[in-house]
Each structure stands twice: as C-alpha cells, then as structure tokens.
N, CA, C and O atoms as CSV, one atom per row, in Angstrom:
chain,resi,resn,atom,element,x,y,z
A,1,UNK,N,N,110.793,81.596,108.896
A,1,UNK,CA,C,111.579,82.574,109.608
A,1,UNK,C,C,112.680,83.071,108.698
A,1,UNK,O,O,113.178,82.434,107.770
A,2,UNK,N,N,113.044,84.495,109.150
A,2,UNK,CA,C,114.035,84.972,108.460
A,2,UNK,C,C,115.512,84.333,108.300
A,2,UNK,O,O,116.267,84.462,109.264
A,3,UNK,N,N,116.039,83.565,107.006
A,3,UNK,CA,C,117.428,82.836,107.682
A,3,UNK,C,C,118.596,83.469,107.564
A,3,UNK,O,O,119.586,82.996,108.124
A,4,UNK,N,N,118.684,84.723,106.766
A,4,UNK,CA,C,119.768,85.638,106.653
A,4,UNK,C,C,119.832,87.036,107.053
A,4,UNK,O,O,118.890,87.793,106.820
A,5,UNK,N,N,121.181,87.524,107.802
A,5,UNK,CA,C,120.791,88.512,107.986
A,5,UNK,C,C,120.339,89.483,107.468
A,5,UNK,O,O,119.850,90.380,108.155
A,6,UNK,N,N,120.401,89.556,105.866
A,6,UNK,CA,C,119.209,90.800,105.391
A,6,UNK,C,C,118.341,90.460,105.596
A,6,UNK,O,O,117.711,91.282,106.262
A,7,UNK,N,N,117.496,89.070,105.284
A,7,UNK,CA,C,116.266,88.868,105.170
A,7,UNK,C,C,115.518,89.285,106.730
A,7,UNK,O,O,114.307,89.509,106.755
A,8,UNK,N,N,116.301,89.359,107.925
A,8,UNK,CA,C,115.939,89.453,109.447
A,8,UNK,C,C,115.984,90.860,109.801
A,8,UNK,O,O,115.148,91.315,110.582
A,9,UNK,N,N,117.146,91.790,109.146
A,9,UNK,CA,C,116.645,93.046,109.085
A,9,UNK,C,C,115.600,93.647,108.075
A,9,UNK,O,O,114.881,94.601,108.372
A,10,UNK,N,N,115.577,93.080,106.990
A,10,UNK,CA,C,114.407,93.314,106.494
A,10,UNK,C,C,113.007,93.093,106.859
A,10,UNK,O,O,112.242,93.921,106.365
A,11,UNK,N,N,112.572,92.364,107.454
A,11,UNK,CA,C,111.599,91.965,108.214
A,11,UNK,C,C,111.558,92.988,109.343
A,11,UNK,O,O,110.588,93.741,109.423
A,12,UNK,N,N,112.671,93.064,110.319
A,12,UNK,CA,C,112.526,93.540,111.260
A,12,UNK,C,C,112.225,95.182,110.987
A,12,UNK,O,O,111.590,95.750,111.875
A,13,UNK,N,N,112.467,95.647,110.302
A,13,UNK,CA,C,112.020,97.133,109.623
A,13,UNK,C,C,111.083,97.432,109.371
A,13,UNK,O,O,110.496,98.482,109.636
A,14,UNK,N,N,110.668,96.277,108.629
A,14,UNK,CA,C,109.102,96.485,108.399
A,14,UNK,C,C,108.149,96.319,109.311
A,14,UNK,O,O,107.072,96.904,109.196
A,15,UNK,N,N,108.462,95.363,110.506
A,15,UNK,CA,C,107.763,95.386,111.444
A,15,UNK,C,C,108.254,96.715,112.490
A,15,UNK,O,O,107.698,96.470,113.561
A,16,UNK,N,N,108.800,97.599,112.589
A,16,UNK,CA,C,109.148,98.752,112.997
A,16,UNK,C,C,108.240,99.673,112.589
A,16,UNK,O,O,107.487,100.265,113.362
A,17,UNK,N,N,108.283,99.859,111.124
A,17,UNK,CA,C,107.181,100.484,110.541
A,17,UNK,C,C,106.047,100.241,110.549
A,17,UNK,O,O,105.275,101.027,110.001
A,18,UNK,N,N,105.422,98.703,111.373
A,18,UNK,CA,C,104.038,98.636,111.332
A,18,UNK,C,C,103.567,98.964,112.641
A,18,UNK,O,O,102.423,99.369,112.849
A,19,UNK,N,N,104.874,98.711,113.979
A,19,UNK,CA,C,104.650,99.428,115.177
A,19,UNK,C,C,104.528,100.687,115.246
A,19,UNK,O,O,103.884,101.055,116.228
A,20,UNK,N,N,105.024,101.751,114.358
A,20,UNK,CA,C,104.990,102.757,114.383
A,20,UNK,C,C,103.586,103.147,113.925
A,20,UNK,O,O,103.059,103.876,114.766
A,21,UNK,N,N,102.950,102.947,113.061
A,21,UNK,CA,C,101.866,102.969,112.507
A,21,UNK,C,C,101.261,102.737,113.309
A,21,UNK,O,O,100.682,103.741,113.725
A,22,UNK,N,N,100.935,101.472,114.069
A,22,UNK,CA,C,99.610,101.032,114.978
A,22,UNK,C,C,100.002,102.124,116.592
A,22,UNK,O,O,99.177,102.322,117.484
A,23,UNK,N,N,101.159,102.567,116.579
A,23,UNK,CA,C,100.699,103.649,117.963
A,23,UNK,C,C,100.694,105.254,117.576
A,23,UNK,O,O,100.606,106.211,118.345
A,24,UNK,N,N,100.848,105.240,115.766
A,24,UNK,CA,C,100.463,106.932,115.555
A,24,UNK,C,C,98.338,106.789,115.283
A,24,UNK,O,O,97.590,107.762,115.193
A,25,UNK,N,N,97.992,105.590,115.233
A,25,UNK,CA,C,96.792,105.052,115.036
A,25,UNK,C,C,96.146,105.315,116.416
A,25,UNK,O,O,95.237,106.139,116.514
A,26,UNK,N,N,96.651,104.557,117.588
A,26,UNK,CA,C,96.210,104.925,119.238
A,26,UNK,C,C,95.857,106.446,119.104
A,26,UNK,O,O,94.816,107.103,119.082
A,27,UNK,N,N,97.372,106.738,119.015
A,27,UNK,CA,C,97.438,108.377,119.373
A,27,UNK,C,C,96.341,109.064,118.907
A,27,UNK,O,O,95.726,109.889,119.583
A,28,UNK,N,N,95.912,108.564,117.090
A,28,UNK,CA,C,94.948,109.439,116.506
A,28,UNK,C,C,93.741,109.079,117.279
A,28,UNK,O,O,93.184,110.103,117.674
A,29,UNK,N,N,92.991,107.742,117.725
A,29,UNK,CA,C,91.969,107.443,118.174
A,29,UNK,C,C,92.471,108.538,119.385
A,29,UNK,O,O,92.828,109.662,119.030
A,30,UNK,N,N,92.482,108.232,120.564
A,30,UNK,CA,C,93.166,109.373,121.610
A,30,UNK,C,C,92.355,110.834,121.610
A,30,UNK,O,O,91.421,111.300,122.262
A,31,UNK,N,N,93.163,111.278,120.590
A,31,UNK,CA,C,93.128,112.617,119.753
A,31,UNK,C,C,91.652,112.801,119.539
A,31,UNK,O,O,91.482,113.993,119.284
A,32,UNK,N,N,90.702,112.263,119.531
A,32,UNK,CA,C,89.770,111.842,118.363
A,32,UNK,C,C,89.999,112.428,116.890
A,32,UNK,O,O,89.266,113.380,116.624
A,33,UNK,N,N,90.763,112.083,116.030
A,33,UNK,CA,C,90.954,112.532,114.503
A,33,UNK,C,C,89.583,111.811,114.062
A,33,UNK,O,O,88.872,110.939,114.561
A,34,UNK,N,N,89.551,112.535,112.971
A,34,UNK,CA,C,87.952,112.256,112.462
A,34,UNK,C,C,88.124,111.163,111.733
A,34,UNK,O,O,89.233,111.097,111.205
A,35,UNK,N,N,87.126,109.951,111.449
A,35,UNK,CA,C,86.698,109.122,111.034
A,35,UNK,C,C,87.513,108.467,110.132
A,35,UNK,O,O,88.131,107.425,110.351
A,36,UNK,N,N,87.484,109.531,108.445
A,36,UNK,CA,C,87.917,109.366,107.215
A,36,UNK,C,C,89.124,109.274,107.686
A,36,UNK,O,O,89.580,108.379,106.973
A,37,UNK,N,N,90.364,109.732,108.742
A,37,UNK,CA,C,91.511,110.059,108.440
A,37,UNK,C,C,91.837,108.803,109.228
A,37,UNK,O,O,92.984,108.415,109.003
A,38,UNK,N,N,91.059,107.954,110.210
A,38,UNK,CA,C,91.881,106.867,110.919
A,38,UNK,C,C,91.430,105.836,110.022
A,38,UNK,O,O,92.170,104.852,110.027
A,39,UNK,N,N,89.901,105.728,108.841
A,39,UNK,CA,C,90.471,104.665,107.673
A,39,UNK,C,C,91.521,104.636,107.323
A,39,UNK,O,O,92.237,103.635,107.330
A,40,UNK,N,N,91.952,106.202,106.787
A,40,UNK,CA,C,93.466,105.863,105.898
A,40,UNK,C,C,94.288,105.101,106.564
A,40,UNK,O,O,95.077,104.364,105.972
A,41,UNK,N,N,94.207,105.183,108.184
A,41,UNK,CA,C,95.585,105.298,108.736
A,41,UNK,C,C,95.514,103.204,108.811
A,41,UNK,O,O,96.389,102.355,108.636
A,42,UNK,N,N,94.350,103.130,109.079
A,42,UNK,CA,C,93.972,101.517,109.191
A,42,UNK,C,C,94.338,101.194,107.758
A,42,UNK,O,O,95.181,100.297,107.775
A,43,UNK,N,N,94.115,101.475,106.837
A,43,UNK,CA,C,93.989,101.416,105.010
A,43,UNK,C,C,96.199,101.002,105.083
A,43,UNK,O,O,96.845,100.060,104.623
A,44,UNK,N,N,96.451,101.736,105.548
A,44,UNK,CA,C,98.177,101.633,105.538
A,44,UNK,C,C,98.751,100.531,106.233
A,44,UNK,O,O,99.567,99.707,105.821
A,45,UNK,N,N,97.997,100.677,107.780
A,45,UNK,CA,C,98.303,99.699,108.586
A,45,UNK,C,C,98.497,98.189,107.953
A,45,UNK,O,O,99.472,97.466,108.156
A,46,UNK,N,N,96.973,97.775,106.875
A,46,UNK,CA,C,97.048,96.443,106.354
A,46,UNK,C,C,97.494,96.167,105.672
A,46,UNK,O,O,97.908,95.022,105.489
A,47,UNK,N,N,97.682,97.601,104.602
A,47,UNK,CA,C,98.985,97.587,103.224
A,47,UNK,C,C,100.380,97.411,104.172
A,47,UNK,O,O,101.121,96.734,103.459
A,48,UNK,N,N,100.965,97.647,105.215
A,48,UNK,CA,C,102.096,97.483,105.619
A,48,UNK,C,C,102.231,95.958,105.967
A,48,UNK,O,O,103.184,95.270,105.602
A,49,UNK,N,N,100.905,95.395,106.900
A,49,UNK,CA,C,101.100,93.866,106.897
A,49,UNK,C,C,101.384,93.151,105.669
A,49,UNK,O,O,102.330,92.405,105.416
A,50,UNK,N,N,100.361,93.519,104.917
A,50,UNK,CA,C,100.139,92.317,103.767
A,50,UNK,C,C,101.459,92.656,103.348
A,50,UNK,O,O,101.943,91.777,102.635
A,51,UNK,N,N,102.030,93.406,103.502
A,51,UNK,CA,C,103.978,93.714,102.977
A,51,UNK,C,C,104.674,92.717,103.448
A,51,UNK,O,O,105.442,91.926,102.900
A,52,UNK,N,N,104.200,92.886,104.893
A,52,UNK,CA,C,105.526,91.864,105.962
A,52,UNK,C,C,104.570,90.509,105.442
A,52,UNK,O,O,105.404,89.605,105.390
A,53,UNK,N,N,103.611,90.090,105.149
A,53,UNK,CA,C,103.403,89.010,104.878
A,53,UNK,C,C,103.554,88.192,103.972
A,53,UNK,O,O,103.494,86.963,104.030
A,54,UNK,N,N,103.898,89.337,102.494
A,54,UNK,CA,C,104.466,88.804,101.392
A,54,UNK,C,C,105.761,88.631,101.420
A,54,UNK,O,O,106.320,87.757,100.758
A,55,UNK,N,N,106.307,89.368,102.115
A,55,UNK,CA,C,107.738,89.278,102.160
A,55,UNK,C,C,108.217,87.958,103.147
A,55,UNK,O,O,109.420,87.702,103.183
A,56,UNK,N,N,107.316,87.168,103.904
A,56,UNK,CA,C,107.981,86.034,104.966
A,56,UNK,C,C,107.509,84.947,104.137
A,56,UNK,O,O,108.023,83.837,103.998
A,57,UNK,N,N,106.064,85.593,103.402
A,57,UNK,CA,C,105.757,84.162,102.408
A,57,UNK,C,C,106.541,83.777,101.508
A,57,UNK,O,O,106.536,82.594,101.168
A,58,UNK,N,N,107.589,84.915,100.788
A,58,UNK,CA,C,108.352,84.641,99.889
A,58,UNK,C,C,110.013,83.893,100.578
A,58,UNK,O,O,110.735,83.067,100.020
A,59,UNK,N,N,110.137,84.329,101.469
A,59,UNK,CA,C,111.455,83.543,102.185
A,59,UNK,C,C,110.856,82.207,102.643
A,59,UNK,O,O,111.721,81.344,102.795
A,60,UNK,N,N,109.585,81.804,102.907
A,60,UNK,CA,C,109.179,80.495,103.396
A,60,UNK,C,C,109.092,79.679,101.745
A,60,UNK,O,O,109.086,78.450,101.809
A,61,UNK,N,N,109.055,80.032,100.934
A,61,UNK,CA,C,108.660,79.504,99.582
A,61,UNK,C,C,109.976,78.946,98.810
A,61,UNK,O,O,110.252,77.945,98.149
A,62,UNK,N,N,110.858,80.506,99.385
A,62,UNK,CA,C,112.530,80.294,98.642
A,62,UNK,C,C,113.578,79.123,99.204
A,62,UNK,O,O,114.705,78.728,98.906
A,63,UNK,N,N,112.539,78.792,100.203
A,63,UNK,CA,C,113.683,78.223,101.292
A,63,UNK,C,C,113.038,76.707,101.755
A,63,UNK,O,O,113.526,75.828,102.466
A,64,UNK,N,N,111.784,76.783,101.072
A,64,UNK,CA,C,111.150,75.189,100.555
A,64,UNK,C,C,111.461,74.743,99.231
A,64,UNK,O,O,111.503,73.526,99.054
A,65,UNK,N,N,111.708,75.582,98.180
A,65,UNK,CA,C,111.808,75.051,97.061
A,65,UNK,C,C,113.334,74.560,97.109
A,65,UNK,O,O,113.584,73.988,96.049
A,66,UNK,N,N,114.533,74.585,98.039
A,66,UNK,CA,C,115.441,73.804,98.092
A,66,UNK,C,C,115.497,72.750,99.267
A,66,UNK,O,O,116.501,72.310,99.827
A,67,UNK,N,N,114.395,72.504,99.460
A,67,UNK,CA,C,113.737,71.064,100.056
A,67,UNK,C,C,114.318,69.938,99.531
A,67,UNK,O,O,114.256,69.737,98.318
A,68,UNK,N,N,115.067,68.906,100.527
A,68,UNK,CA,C,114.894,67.472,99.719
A,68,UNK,C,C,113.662,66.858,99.573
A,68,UNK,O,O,112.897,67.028,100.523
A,69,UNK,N,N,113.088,65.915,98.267
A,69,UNK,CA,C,111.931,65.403,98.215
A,69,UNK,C,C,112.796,64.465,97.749
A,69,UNK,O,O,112.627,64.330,96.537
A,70,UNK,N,N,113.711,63.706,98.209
A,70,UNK,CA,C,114.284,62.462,97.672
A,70,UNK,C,C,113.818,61.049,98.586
A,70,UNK,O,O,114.376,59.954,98.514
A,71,UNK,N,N,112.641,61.405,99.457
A,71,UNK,CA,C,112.249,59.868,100.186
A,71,UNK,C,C,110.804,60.015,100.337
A,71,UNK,O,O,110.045,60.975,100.471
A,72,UNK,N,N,110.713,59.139,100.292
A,72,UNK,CA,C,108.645,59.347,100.646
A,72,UNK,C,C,108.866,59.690,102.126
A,72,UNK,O,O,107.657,59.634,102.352
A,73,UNK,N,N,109.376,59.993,103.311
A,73,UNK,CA,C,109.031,60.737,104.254
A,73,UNK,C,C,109.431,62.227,103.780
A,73,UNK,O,O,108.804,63.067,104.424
A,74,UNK,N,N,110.111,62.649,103.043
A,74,UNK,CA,C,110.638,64.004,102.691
A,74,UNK,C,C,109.456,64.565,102.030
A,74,UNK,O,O,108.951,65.658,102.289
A,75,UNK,N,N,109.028,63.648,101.079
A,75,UNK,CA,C,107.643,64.387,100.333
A,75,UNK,C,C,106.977,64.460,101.570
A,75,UNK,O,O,107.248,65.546,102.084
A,76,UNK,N,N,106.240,63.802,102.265
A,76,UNK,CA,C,105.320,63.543,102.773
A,76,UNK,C,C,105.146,65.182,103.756
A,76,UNK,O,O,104.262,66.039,103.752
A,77,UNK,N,N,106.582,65.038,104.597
A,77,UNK,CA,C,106.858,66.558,105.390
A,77,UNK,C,C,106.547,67.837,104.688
A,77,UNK,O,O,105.992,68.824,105.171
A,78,UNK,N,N,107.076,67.635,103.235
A,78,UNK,CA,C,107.015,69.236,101.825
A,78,UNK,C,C,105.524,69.044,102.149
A,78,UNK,O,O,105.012,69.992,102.745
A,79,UNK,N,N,104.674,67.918,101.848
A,79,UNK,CA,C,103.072,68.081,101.583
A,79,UNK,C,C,102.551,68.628,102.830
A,79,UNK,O,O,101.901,69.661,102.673
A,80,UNK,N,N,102.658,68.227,103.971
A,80,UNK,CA,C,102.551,68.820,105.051
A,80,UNK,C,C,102.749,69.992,105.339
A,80,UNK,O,O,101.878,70.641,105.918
A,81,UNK,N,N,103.926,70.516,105.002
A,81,UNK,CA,C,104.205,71.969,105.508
A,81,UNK,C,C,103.565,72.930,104.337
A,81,UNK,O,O,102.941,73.952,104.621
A,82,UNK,N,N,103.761,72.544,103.166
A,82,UNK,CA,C,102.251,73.112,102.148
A,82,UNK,C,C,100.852,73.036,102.471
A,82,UNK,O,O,100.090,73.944,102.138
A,83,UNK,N,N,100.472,72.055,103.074
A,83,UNK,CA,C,99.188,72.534,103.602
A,83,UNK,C,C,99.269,73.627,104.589
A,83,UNK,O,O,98.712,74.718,104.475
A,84,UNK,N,N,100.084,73.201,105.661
A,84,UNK,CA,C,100.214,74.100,106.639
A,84,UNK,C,C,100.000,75.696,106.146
A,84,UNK,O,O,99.137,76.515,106.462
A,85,UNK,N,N,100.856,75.764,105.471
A,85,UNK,CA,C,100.789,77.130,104.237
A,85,UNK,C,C,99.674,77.937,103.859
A,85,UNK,O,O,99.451,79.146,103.914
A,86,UNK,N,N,99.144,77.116,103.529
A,86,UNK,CA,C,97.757,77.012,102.583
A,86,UNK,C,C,96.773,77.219,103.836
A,86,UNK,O,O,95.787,77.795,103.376
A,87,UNK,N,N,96.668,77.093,104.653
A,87,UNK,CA,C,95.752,77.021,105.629
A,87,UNK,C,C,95.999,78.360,106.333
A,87,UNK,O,O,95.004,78.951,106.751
A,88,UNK,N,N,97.210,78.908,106.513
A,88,UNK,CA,C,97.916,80.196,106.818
A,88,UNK,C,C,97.406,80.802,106.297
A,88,UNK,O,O,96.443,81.251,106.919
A,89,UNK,N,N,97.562,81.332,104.801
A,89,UNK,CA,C,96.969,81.748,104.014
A,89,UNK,C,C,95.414,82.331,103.213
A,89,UNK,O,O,94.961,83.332,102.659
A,90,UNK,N,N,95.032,80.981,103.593
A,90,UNK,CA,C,93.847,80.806,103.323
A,90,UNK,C,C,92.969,81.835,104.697
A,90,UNK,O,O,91.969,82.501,104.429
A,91,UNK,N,N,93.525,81.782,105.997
A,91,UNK,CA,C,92.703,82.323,106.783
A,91,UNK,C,C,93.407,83.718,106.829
A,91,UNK,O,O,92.729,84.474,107.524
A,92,UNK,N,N,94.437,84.280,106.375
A,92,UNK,CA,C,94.786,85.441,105.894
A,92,UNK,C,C,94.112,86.356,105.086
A,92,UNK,O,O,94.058,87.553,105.367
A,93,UNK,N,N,93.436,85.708,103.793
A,93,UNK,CA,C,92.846,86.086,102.888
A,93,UNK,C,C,91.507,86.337,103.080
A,93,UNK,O,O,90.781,87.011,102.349
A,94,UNK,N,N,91.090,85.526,104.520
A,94,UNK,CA,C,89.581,85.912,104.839
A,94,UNK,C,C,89.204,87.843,105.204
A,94,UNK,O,O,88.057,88.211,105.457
C-alpha cells in the first residue's frame, strides 16, 4: 500500500486515469466504434495497469528492502511475503 502521501496520490491518479479509460471503453462498445479502435483503447487500458502495477510493485519492494531480517522469525516473514509477491506476479504475467 501506498505509505506517503505522494506515493497515495500518485497511485490514486493513476487509478483515475484507468477509470476514465475503462468507461470511455463502455461508451465506445455502446457506440459500437469499430473493432481496431476499441483494441487500441483495451491496448492503453493494460499499458495504464501494468503502470499502476509497476508503480505499487516498486513501493512494496522500497518499503521491504528496509525490512528487519535480524531474527529467524523476521527472515522467515521477508521469505513469506516474497513468495507472496512472486505468486502476485507470477499470475499477473500470465
């Protein structure tokens, strides 16, 4: 999660811009706009996620790497919440 307030308006903007996108997308289906033009609009839609997604992966990364790993339960939680990650990810990328 976002822990500062830029990082929470930043996020939150971008998810503004991806709401905006997914109901000028309705509208075009609606409309019927032809085919080629609601790829693009889908083509943006996922370039705008994979945005908000790099951008929360990078505050989840910045904000683990000042993790304590000073006890074997501390590692144990970092290894955990890295998988967790990884599994996020991993079904992201599908």
């Amino acid at each position: 999660m976002p822990h500062t307030p830029e990082d929470k308006k930043r996020a939150l903007m971008r998810l503004a811009r991806i709401k905006g996108q997914v109901e000028a997308l309705e509208r075009a289906i609606v409309a019927g706009t032809e085919c080629r033009d609601l790829l693009q609009q889908i083509a943006a839609l996922r370039g705008a996620a994979g945005g908000l997604m790099a951008e929360i992966l990078e505050m989840h990364l910045r904000d683990d790497a000042g993790r304590d790993r000073s006890t074997p339960d501390a590692i144990a939680a970092a290894e955990a919440d890295f998988d967790d990650t990884m599994r996020i990810l991993r079904t992201y990328l599908k």
